[in-house]
C-alpha positions as CSV (number, residue, x, y, z in Angstrom):
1,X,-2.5,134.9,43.6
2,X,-3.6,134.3,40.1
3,X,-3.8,130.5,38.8
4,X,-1.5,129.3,35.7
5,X,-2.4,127.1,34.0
6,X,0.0,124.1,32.5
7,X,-0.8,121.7,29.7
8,X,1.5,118.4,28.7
9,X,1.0,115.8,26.2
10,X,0.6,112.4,27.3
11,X,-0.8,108.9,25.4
12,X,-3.6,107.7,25.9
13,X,-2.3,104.7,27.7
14,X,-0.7,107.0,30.1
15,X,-3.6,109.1,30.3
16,X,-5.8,106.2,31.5
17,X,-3.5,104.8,33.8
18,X,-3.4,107.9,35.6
19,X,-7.2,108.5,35.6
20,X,-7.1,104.9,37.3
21,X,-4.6,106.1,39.9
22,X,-6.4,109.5,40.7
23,X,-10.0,108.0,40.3
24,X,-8.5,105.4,43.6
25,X,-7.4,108.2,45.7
26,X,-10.7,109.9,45.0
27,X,-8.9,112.8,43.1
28,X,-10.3,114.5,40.4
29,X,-7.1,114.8,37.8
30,X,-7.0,118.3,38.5
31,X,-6.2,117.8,42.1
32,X,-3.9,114.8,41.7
33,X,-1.5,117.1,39.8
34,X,-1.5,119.6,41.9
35,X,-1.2,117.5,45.0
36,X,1.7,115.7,43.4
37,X,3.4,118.6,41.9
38,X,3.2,120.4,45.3
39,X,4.3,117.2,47.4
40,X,7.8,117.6,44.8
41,X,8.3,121.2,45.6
42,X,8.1,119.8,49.1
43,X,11.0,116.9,48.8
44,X,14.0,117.5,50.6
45,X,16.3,118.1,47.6
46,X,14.5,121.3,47.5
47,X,14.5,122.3,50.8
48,X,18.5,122.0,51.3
49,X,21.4,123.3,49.2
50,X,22.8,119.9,47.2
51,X,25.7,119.8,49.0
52,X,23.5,119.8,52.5
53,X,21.0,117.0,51.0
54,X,23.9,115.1,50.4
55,X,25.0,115.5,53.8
56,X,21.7,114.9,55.5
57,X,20.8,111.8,53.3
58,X,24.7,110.4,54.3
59,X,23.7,111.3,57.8
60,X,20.9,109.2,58.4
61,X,22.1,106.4,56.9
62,X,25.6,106.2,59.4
63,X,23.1,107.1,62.3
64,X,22.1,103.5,61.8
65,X,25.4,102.1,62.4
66,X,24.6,99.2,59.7
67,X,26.4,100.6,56.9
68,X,29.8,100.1,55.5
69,X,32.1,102.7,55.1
70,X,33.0,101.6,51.8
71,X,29.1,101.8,51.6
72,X,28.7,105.2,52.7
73,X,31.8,106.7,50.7
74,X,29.7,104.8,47.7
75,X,26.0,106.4,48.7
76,X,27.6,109.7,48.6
77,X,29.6,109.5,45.2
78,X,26.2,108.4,44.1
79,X,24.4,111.2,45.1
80,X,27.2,113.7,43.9
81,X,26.4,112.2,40.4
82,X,23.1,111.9,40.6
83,X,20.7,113.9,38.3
84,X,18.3,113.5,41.4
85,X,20.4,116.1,43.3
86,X,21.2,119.0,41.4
């Protein structure tokens, strides 16, 4: 498979506060990217249809039996609008 590669503008404040974080996990920036960008692909809003995710996330959280209805009916309007689950 041949490699792509991706450029993004950034400040330099940003820049160096990201060079600190991948410097402490002993990742060149290269790697931290790609570890991070690959770890999102990985999320489960991308491994389940939306409707699923919503259903799984709602799931867990009545599995616990220390929610609310009201709460729960709430968590999933949430997610429904959420730009996090598309």
């Amino acid at each position: 498979m041949a490699n792509t590669t991706i450029k993004f503008d950034l400040s330099k404040k940003e820049a160096e506060k990201i060079g600190r974080l991948a410097l402490s996990r002993g990742l060149s920036l290269n790697n931290f990217f790609k570890k991070i960008s690959l770890q999102m692909l990985d999320t489960p809003q991308n491994k389940y249809s939306r409707d699923d995710f919503i259903k799984t996330v709602v799931g867990d959280f009545l599995a616990t039996n220390l929610y609310t209805k009201g709460f729960l009916k709430d968590l999933e309007s949430g997610l429904k609008k959420s730009s996090y689950v598309q």
